[in-house]
GUFI-888790 format. One record per residue (C-alpha): residue number from 1; x, y, z; chain. Coordinates in steps of 0.2 Angstrom, whole numbers, plus 2048, in hexadecimal, padded with zeros to 3 digits. Layout:
<rs>
<r NUM, <X, Y, Z>, 'A'>;
...
</rs>
This chain:
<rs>
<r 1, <9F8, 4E4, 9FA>, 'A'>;
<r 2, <A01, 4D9, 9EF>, 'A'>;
<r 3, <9F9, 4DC, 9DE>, 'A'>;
<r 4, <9EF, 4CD, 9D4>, 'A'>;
<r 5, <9F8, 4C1, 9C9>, 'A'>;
<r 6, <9F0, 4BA, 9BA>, 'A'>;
<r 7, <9F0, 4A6, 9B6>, 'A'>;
<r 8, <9FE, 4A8, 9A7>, 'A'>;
<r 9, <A09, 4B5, 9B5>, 'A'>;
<r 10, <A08, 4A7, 9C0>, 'A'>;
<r 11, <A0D, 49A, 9B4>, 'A'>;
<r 12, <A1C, 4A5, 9AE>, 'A'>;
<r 13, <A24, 4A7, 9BF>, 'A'>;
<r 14, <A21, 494, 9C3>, 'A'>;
<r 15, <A2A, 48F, 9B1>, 'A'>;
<r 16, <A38, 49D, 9B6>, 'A'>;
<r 17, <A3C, 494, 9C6>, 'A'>;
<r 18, <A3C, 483, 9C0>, 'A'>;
<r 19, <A46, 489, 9B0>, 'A'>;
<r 20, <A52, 490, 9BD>, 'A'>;
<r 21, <A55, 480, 9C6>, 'A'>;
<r 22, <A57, 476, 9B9>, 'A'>;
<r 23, <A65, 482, 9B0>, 'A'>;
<r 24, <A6E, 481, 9C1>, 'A'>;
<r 25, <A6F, 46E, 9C2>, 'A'>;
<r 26, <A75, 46D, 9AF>, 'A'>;
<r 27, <A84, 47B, 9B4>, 'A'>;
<r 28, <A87, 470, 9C4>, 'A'>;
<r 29, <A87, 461, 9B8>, 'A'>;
<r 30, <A90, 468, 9A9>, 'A'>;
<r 31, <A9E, 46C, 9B5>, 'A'>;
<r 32, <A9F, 45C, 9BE>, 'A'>;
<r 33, <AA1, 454, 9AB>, 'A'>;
<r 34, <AAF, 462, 9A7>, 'A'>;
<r 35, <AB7, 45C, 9B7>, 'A'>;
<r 36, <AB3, 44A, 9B2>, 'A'>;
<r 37, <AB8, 44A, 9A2>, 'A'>;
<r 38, <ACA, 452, 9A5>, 'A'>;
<r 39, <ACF, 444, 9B1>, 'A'>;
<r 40, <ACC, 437, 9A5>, 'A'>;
<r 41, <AD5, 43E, 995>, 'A'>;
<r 42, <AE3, 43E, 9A1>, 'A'>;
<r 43, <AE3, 42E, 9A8>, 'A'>;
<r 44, <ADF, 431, 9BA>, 'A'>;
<r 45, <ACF, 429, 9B9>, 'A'>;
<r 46, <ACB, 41E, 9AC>, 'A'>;
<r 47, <AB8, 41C, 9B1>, 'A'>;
<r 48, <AAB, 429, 9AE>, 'A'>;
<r 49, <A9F, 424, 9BB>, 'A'>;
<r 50, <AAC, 423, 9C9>, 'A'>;
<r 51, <AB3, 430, 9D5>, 'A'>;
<r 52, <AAF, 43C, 9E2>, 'A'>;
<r 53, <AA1, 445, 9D8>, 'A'>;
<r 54, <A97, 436, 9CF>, 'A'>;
<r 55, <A8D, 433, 9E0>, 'A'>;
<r 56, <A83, 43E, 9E8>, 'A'>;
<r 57, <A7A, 43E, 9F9>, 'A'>;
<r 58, <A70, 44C, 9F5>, 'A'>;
<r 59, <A5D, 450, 9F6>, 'A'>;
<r 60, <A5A, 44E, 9E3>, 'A'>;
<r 61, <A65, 43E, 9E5>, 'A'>;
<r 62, <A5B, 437, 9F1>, 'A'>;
<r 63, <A4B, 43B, 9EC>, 'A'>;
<r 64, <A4F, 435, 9DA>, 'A'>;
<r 65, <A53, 424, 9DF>, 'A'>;
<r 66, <A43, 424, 9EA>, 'A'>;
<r 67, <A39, 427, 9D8>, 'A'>;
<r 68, <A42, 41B, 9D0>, 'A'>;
<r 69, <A3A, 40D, 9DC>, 'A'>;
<r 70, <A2A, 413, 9D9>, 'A'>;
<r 71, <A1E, 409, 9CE>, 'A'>;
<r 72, <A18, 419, 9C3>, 'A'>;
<r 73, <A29, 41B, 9BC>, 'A'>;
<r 74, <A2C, 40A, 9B4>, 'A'>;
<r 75, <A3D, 402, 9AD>, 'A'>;
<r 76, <A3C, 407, 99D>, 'A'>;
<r 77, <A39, 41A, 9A2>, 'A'>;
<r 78, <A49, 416, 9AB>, 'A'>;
<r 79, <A54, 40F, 99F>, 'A'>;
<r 80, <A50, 41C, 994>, 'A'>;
<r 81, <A54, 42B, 99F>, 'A'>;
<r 82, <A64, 421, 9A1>, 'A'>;
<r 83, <A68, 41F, 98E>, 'A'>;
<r 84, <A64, 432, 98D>, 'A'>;
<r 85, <A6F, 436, 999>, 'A'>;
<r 86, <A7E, 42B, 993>, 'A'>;
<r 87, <A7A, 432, 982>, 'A'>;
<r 88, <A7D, 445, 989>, 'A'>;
<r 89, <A8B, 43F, 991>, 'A'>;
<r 90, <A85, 43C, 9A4>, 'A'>;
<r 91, <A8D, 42B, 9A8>, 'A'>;
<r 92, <A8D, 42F, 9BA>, 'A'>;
<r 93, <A84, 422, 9C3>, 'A'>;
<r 94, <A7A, 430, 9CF>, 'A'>;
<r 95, <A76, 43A, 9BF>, 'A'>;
<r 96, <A66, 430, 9BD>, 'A'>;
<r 97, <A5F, 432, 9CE>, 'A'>;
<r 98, <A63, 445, 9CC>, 'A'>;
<r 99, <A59, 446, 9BC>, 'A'>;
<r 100, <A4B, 43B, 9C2>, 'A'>;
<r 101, <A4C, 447, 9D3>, 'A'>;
<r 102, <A4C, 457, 9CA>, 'A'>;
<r 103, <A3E, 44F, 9C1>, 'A'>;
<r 104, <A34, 44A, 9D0>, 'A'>;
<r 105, <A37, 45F, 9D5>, 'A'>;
<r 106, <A30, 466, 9C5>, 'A'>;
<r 107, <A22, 45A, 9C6>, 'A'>;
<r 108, <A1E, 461, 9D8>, 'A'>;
<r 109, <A21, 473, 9D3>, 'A'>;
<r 110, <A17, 471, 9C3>, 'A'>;
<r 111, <A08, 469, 9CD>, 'A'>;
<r 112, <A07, 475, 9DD>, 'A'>;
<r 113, <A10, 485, 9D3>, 'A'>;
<r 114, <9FE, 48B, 9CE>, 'A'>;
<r 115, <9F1, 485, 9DE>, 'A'>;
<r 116, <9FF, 48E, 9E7>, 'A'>;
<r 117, <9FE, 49C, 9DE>, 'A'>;
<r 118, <9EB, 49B, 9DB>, 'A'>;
<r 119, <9EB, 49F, 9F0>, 'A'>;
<r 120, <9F8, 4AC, 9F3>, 'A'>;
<r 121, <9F4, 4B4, 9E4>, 'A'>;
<r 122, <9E2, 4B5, 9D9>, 'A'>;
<r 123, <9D8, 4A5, 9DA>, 'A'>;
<r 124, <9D8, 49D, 9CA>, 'A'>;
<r 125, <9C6, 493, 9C3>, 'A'>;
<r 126, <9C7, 47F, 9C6>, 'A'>;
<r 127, <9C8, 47A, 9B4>, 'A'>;
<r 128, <9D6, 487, 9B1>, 'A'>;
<r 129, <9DE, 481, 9C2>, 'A'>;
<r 130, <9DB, 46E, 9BD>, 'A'>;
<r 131, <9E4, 474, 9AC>, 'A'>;
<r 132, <9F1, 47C, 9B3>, 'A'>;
<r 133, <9F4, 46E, 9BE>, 'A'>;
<r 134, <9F5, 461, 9B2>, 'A'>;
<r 135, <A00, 46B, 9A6>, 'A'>;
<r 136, <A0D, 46F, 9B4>, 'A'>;
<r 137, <A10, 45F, 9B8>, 'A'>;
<r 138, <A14, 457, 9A9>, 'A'>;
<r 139, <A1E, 468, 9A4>, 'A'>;
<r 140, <A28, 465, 9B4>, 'A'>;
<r 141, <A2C, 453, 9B0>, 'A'>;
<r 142, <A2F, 453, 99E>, 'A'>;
<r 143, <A3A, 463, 99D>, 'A'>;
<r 144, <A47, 45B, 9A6>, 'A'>;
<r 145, <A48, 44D, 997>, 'A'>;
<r 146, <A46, 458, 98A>, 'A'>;
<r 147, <A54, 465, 991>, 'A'>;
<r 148, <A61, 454, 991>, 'A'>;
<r 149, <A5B, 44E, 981>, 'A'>;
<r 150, <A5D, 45E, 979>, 'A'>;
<r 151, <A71, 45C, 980>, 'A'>;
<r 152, <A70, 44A, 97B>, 'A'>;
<r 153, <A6D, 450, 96A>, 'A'>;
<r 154, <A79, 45E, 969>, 'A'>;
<r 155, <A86, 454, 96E>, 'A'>;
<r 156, <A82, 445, 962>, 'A'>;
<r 157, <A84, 454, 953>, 'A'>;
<r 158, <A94, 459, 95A>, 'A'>;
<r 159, <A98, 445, 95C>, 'A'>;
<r 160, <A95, 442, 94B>, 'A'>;
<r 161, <A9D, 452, 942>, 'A'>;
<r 162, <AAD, 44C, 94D>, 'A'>;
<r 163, <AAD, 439, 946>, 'A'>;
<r 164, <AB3, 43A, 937>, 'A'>;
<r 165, <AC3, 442, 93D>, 'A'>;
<r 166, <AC7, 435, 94B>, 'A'>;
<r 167, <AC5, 426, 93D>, 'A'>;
<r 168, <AD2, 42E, 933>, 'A'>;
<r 169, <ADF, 42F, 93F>, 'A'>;
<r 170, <AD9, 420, 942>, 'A'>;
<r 171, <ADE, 41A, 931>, 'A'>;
<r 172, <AEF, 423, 932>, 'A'>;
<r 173, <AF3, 419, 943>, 'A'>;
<r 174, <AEE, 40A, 939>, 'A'>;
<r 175, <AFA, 40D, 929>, 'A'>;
<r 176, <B07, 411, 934>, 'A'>;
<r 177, <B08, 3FF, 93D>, 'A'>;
<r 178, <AFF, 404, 94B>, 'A'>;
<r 179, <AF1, 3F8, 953>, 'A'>;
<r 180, <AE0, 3FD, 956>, 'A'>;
<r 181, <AE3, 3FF, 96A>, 'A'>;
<r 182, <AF3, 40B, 965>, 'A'>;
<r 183, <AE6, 416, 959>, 'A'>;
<r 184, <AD9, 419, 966>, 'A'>;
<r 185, <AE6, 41E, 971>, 'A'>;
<r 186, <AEE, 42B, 966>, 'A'>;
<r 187, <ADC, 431, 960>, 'A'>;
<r 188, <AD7, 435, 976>, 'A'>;
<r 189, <AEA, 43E, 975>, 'A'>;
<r 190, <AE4, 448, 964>, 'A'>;
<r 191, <AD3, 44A, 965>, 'A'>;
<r 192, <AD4, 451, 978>, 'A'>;
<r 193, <AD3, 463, 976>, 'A'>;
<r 194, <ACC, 465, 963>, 'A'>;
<r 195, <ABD, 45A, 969>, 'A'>;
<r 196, <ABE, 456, 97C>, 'A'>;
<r 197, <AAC, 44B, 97B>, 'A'>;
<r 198, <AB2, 43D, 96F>, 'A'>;
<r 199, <AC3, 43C, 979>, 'A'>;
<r 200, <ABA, 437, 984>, 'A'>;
<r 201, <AAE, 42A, 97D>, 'A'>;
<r 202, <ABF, 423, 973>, 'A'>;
<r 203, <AC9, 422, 984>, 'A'>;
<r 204, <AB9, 417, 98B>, 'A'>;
<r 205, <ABB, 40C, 97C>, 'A'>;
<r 206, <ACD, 40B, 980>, 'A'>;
<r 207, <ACA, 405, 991>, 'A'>;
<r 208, <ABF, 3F8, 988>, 'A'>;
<r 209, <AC8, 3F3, 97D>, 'A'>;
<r 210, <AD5, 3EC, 988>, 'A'>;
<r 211, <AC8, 3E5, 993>, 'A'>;
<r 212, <ABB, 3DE, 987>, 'A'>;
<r 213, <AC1, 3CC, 97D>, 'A'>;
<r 214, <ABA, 3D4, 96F>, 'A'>;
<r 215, <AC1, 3E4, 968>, 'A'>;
<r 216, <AB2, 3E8, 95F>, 'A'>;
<r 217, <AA5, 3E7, 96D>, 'A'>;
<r 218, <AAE, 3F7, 973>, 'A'>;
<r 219, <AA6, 402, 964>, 'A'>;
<r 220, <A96, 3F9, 966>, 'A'>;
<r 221, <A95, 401, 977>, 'A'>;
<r 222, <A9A, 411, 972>, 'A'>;
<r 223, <A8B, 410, 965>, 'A'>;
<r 224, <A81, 40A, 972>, 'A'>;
<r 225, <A87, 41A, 97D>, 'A'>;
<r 226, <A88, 428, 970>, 'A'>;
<r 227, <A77, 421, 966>, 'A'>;
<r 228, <A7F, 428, 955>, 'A'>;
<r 229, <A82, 422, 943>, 'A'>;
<r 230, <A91, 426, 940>, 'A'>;
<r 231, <A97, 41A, 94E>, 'A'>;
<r 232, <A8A, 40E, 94A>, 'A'>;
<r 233, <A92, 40E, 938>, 'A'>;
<r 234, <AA4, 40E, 942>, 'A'>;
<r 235, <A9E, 3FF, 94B>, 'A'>;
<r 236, <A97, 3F6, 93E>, 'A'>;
<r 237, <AA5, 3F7, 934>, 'A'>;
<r 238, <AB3, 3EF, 93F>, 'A'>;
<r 239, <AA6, 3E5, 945>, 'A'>;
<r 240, <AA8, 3DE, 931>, 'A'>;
<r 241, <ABA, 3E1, 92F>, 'A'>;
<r 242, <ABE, 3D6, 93B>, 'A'>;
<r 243, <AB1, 3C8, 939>, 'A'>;
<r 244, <AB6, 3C9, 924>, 'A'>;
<r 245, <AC8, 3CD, 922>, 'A'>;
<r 246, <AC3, 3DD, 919>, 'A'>;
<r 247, <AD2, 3E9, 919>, 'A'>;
<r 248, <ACD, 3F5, 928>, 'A'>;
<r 249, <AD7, 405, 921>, 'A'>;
<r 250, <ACD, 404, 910>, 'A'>;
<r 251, <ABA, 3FF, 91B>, 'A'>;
<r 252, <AC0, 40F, 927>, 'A'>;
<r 253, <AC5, 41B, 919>, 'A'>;
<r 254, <AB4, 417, 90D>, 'A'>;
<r 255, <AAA, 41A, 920>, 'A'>;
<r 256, <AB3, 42A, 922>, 'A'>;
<r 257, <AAD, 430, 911>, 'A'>;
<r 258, <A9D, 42B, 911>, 'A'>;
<r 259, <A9B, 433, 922>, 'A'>;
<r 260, <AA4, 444, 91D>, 'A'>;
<r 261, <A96, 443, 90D>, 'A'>;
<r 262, <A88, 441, 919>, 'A'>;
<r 263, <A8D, 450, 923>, 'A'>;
<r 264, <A91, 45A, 911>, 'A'>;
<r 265, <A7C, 455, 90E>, 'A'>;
<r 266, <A77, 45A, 91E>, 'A'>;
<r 267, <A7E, 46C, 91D>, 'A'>;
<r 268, <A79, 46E, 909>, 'A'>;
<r 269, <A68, 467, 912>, 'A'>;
<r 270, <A69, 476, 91D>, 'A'>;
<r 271, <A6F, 482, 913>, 'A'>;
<r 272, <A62, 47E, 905>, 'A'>;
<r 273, <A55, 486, 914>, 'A'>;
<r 274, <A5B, 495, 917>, 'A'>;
<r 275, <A51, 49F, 90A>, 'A'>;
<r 276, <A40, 498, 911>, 'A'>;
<r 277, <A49, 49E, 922>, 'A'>;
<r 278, <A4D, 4AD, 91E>, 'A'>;
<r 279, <A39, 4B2, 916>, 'A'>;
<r 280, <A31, 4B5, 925>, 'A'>;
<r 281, <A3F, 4BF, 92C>, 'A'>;
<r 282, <A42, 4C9, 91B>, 'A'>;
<r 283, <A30, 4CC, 919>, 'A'>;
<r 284, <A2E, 4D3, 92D>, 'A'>;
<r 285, <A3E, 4DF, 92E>, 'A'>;
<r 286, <A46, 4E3, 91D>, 'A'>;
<r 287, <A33, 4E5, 912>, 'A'>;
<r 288, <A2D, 4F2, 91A>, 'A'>;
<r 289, <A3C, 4FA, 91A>, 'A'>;
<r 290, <A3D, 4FA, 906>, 'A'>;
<r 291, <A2C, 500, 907>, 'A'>;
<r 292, <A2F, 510, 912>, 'A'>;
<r 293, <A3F, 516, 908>, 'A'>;
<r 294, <A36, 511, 8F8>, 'A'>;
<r 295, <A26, 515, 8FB>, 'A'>;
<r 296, <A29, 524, 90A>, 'A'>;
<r 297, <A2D, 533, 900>, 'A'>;
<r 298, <A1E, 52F, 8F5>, 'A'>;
<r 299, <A11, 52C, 900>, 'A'>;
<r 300, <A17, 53D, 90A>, 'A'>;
<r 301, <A15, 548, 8FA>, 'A'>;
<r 302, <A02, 540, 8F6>, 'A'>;
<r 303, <9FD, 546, 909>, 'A'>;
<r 304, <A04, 555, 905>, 'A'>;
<r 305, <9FA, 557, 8F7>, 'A'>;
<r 306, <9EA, 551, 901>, 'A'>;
<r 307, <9EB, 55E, 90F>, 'A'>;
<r 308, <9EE, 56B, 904>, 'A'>;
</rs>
């Protein structure tokens, strides 16, 4: 007879299975970007949400844009799964019906996971069913988001650790005669393998920029995309450059330095925390091991001298 499982066993092997599915369709998706990303750095396809692997006819294709009609998940919910995707660097346009599909699962998984296991396995009481229920569900839908806004984030750091770089080659293409076009360019050609994500972002903007009327809407998009400060600042300031007759090489390199003094901050900030980081683990592992050399010999020789 298979053996009883109690309400937090349950819960552990539902979140285990839905933990599981949701790794497999970021590997699946981290490779279609790999893939994605390498055609356009070299010029075989300069649109990120085109080609063979940006639709797909599959069950969590499907049954995301069946979600996305329903009245329960409205437009803004909607818009901003799409901004969080574009931020983590999903622009495929059957990205967001697979989120919003892998979403819908977890949801089911979350809501049934427990009454199923309440009836093959030990029955659980109503409220802690109801509880369990509840809790499921908006596990299962949520997760999903909070898995791609932690990517979103991570790659937003990178982003912005990587900016200051591209605007000072940026500023070298500019001393040396070259036009704006020309230094994007040269910063997809640099910047490819050192940091392979901004390539990317800057050859978009390059396809803009030759598009657009105005250069300058081509780095408001890419703040629009990436959702950082460094490329609103970018933005902003050829955005002024151009509109004022402000030397551009002098705006780029005072930006450069101000952002480079930002990220100096931001790791002094850090680095400033690591002795309160570092009580809780001191006073766990290395105190009580003071105490047992200090303290051992001692404390040996007193119950010696009690027991005899």
């Amino acid at each position: 007879m298979m053996p009883a499982l109690d309400p937090v066993q349950i819960a552990v092997i539902a979140g285990a299975i839905f933990v599981l599915s949701a790794a497999g369709f970021i590997l699946l998706e981290m490779e279609r970007r790999r893939r994605l990303l390498t055609r356009v750095i070299s010029g075989k396809d300069g649109d990120s949400g085109s080609g063979p692997h940006s639709q797909s006819g599959g069950i969590l294709h499907r049954l995301g844009a069946a979600t996305s009609r329903m009245t329960v998940v409205g437009q803004k919910e909607i818009e901003d799964t799409r901004s969080t995707l574009i931020a983590a660097g999903y622009r495929a346009k059957g990205a967001l019906y697979q989120l919003l599909g892998l979403r819908t699962v977890g949801l089911l998984l979350g809501m049934a996971g427990p009454v199923v296991g309440s009836q093959l396995f030990h029955p659980l009481a109503p409220l802690i069913l109801l509880t369990s229920c509840i809790g499921g569900t908006l596990l299962g839908w949520r997760a999903p988001m909070m898995v791609v806004g932690s990517m979103a984030s991570r790659r937003r750091k990178t982003l912005d650790a990587d900016l200051p770089n591209a605007i000072d080659l940026l500023i070298i293409c500019g001393e040396a005669g070259l036009s704006i076009e020309a230094g994007v360019d040269r910063i997809v050609r640099e910047m490819k393998r050192s940091c392979p994500e901004l390539a990317q972002e800057f050859a978009i903007v390059s396809a803009e920029m030759r598009i657009l009327s105005d250069r300058t809407q081509a780095f408001v998009n890419l703040t629009e995309r990436i959702q950082t400060e460094g490329a609103r600042s970018l933005s902003t300031t050829l955005s002024q450059a151009a509109r004022y007759g402000t030397p551009l090489g002098k705006a780029l390199r005072v930006l450069s330095k101000e952002m480079r003094a930002v990220q100096q901050m931001r790791m002094e900030e850090r680095a400033a925390r690591l002795p309160v980081l570092i009580t809780l683990p001191m006073i766990c592992f290395i105190l009580p091991c003071v105490f047992i050399v200090v303290g051992g010999p001692a404390f040996m020789e007193v119950a010696k001298t009690f027991q005899n």
